[in-house]
Backbone as numpy.savetxt, mean C-alpha at the origin, in Angstrom:
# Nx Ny Nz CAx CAy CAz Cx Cy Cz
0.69 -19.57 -0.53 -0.15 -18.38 -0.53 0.73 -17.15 -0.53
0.61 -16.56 -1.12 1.03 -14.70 -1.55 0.24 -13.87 -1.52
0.51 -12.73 -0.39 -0.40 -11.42 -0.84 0.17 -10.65 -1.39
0.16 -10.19 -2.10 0.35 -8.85 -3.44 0.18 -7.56 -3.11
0.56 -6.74 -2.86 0.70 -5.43 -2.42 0.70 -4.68 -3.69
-0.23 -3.73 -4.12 -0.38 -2.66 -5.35 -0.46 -1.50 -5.22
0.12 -1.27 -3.97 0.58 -0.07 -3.90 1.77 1.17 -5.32
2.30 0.14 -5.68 2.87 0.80 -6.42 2.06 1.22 -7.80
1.14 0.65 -8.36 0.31 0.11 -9.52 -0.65 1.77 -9.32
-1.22 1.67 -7.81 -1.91 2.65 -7.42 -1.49 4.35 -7.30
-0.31 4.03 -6.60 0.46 5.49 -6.92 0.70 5.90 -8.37
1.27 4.85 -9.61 1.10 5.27 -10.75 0.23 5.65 -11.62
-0.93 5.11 -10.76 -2.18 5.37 -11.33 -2.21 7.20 -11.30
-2.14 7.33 -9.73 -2.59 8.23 -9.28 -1.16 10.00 -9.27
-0.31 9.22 -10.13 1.11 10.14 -10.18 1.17 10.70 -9.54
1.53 9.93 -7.92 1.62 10.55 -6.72 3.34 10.01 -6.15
3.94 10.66 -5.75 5.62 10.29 -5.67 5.39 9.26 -3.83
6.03 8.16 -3.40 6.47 7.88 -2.59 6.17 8.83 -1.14
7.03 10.23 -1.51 6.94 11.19 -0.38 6.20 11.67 -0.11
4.87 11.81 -1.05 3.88 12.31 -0.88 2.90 11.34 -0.44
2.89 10.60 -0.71 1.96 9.29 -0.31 2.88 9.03 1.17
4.11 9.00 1.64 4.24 8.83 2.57 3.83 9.58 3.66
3.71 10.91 3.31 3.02 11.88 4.42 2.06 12.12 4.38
1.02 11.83 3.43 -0.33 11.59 3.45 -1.26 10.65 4.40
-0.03 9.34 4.55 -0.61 8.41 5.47 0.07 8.30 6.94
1.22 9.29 6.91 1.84 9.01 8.18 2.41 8.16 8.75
3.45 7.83 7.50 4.75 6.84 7.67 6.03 7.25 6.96
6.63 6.54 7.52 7.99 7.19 6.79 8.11 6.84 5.37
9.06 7.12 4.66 8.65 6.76 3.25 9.90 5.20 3.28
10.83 5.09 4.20 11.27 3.66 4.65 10.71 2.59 4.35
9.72 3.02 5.60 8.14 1.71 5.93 7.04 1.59 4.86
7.10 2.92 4.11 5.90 2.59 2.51 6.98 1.42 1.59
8.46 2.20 1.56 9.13 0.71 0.54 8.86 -0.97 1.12
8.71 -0.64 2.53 8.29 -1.85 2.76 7.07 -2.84 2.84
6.38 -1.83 2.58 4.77 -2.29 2.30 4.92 -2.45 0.68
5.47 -1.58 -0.10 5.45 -1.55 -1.47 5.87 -2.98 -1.75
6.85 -3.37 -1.21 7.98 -4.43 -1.74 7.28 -5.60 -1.22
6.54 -5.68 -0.10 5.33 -6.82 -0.03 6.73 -7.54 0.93
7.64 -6.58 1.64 8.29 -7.19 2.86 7.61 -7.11 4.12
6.11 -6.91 4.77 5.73 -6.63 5.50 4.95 -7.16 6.12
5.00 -7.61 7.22 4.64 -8.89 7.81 2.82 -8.61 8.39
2.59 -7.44 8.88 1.42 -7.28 9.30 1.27 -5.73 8.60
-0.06 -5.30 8.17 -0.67 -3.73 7.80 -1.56 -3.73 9.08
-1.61 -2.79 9.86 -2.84 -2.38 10.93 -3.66 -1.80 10.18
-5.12 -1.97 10.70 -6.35 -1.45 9.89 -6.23 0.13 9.94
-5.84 0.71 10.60 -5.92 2.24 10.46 -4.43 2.94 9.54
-3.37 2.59 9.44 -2.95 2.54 8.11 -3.30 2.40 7.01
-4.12 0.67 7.14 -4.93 0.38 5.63 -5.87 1.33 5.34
-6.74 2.00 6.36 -7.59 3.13 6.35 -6.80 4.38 5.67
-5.60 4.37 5.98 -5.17 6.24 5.97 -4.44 5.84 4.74
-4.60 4.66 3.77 -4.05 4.35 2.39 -4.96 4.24 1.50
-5.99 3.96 1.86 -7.61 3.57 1.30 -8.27 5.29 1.51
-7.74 6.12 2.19 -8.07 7.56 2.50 -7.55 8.55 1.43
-6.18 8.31 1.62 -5.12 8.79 0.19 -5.14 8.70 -0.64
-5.71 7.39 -1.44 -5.50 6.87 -2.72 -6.88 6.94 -3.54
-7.98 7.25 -2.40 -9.46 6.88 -2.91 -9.75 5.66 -3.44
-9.51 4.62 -2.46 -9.22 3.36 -3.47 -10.45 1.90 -2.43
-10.57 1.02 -2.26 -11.01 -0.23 -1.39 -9.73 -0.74 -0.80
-9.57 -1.33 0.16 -8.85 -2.15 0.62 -8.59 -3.44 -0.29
-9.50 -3.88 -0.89 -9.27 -5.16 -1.79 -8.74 -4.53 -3.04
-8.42 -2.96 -3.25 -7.71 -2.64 -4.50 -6.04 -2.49 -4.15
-5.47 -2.31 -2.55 -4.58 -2.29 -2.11 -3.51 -3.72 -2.08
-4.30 -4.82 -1.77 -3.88 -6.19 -1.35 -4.79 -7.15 -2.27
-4.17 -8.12 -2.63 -4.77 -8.88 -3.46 -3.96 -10.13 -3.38
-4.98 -11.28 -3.09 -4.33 -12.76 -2.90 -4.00 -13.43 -4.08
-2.76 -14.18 -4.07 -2.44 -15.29 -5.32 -2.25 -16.44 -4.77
-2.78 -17.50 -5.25 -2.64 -18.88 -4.85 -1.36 -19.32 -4.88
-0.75 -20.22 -4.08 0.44 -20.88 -4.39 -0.17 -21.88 -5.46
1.54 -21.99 -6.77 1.27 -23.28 -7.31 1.34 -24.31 -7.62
């Protein structure tokens, strides 16, 4: 099982830079590469909120599951 992080997919959507999306949600822009890069072991719901706030987006447009195969 893999979750997929589209964060990056979303910022391009939205031609919003890293730094700006990082202070939008109130993280360092460190901890966004690490959500970006799908190195991140847990998202708290009020992050996922203040990314789903920023981006104008669903939570299921943020994270998205792939089956192992």
């Amino acid at each position: 099982m893999a979750i997929v992080v589209e964060i990056d997919v979303l910022l391009a959507k939205r031609k919003m830079s890293v730094g700006d999306f990082a202070d939008a949600i109130g993280l360092s822009p460190a901890n966004v590469s690490v959500l970006k890069n799908g190195r991140a072991k847990a998202v708290r719901f009020s992050t996922l909120d203040a990314i789903c706030e920023a981006l104008g987006c669903q939570p299921g447009d943020v994270l998205r599951w792939v089956p192992d195969e």
